[in-house]
N, C-alpha and C positions, 0 to 999 in steps of 0.2 A: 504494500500500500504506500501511495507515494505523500509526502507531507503535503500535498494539496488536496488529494484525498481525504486525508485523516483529521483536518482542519471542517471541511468540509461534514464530515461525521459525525463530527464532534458538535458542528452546530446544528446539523438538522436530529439531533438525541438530544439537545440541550430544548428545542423547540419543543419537542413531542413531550419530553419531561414537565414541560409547564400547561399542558392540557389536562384540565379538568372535564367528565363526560359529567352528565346530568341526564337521567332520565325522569319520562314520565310525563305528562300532557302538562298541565299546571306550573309545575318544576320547571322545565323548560320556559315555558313562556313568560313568567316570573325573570326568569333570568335573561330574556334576551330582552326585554323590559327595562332593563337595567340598566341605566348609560356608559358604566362602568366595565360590561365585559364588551368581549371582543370574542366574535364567532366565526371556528375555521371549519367545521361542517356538520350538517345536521342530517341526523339520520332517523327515515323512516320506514314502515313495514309495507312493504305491498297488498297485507293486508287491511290496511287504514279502510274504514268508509269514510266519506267525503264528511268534513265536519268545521264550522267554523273558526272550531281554535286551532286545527292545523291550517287551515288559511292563513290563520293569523301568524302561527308559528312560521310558516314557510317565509311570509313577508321579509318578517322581523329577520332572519338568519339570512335570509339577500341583502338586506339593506344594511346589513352589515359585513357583505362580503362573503359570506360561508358559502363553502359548496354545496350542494344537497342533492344526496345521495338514497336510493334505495332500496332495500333489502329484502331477503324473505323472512323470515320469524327467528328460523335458527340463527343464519347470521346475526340479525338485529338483535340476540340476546347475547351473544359473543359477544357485542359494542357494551351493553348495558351492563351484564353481569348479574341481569335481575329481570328474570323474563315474564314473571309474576307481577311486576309491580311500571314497565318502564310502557306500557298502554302503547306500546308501538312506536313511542318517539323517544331518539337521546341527541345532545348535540356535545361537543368538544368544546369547549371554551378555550380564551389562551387566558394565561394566569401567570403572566410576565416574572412573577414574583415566586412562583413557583418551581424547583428546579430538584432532583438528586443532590443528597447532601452531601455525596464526593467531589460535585462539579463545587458549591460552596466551600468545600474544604480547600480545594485547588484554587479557585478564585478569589476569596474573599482574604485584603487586607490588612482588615478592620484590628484596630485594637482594643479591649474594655467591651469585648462583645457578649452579649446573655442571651439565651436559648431557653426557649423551655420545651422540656421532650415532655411526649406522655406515653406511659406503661399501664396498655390495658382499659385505656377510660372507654368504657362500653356504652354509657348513655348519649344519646344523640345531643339532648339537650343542653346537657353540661359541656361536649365538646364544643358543641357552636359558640355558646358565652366565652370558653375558652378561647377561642378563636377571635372572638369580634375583640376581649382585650389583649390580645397580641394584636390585634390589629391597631388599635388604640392608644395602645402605650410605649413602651420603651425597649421589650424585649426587641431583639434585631429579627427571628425565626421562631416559628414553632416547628419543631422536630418530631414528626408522624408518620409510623409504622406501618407497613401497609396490612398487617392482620394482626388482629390483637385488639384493636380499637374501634369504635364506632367506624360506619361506612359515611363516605362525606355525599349524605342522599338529602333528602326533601326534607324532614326533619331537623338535620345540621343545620343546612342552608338558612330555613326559619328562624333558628335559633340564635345562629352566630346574624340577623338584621342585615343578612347582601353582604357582608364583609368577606365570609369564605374568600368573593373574588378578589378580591386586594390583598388578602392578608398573605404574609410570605411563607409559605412553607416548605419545609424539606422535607423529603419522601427517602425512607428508609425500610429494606426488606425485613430486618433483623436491628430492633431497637442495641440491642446488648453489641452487636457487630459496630453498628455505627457509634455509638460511646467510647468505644476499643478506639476505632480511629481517631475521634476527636482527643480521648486521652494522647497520645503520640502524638497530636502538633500543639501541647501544653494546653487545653481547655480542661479546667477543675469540674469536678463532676458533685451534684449535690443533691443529694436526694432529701425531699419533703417527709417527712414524719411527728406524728403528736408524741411520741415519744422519745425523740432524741434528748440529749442533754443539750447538746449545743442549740444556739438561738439564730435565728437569721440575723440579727443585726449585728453578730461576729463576726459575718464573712465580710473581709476588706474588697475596695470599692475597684479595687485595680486587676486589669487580669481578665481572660478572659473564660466563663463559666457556665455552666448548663444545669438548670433546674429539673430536676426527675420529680412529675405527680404521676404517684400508684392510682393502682384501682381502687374506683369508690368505697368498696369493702374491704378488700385485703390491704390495701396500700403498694407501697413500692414492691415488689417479686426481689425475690432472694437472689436470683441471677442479677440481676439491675441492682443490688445491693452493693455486691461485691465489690462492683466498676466504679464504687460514689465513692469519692476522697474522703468525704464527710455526711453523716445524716446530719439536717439541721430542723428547727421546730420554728413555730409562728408563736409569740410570746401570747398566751389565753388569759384573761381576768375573770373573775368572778365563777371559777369554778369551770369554763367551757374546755371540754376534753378536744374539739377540733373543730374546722370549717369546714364546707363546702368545696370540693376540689376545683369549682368553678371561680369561686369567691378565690381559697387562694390563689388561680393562677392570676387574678385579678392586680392582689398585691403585689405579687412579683413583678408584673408587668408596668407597675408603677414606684416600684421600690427608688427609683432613683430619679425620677423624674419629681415630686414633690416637696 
């Protein structure tokens, strides 16, 4: 492969990294509603009957450039990954901010940079809030596992108020894998816990570090454990044993901004 090739590769994988699929009638059209995304092609079933919100869906996704494409069932559930729930329509969004967090590791910079990964957060709802305050506030990336966690479907989308499309995230096969890496170019690793001794307002401001929230129930996973520099806790008054995994990734993502 010659280096204009590989150049070449590397940016149309750097592209496709930053498409987000959306299925489902509503879901779709919600989102290309939106002024904020950018659409590279929409896909629907040849079995569709004629219906006014795929009118409108079609619209929307020309007039913003996308291609629109046809399929039959099977394939169209290949695109979705949800052939129960995506009513014969998905489309690809680009999500410029979106990318594999190796290409971030190679790319990015930045010094004093904060991450927050999640291990396991399975509810839709709490991810999206997750989501809208990393979009929000000061973390640089949210760092999202591709199994293990909520699907980023119609209920996210709702939850995190249209931010999914802007917020930056890295997409990782193996949470535990990508931690490994970010350990090796010096990012400190710190896992949230109601029971650690140490406090968040211990960790110094310099440096660059990544927040681990566990599962709503179990908390941070014993493999994700290992890889934390430190467990750190949120200081509770009045007796409260812990927050909301939403709520804290809230304050994390404002820890240094106020």
């Amino acid at each position: 492969m010659s280096q204009t090739d590989s150049e070449a590769y590397l940016k149309k994988k750097q592209f496709f990294d930053s498409l987000l699929t959306v299925y489902g009638r509503k879901p779709v059209l919600e989102a290309l509603q939106d002024p904020h995304t950018r659409a590279h092609r929409l896909h629907l079933s040849d079995s569709n009957k004629p219906a006014v919100i795929l009118d409108q869906i079609t619209e929307l996704a020309r007039s913003k450039g996308a291609e629109v494409l046809h399929h039959d069932k099977k394939a169209l559930s290949r695109i979705s990954r949800n052939s129960k729930q995506d009513q014969g329509v998905a489309v690809d969004l680009v999500c410029r901010d979106n990318q594999d967090y190796q290409t971030f590791l190679e790319q990015n910079q930045e010094q004093n940079v904060e991450l927050i990964a999640l291990d396991r957060i399975t509810n839709p709802q709490n991810l999206g809030m997750i989501i809208r305050s990393v979009c929000a506030g000061g973390s640089r990336a949210l760092l999202l596992p591709e199994k293990g966690c909520a699907r980023l479907d119609a209920l996210v989308i709702k939850a995190s108020a249209g931010t999914l499309f802007r917020t930056p995230i890295l997409r990782c096969k193996s949470l535990s894998a990508a931690l490994q890496d970010f350990r090796q170019r010096d990012y400190d690793i710190y896992g949230l816990s109601s029971h650690a001794d140490a406090g968040l307002q211990q960790i110094p401001p310099a440096g660059n570090k990544i927040f681990v929230l566990g599962n709503e129930t179990d908390g941070v996973s014993k493999e994700v454990e290992t890889l934390c520099n430190k467990m750190v806790s949120i200081p509770m008054n009045n007796g409260v044993e812990s927050l909301n995994v939403a709520v804290t990734a809230s304050l994390l993502a404002y820890r240094n901004l106020l």
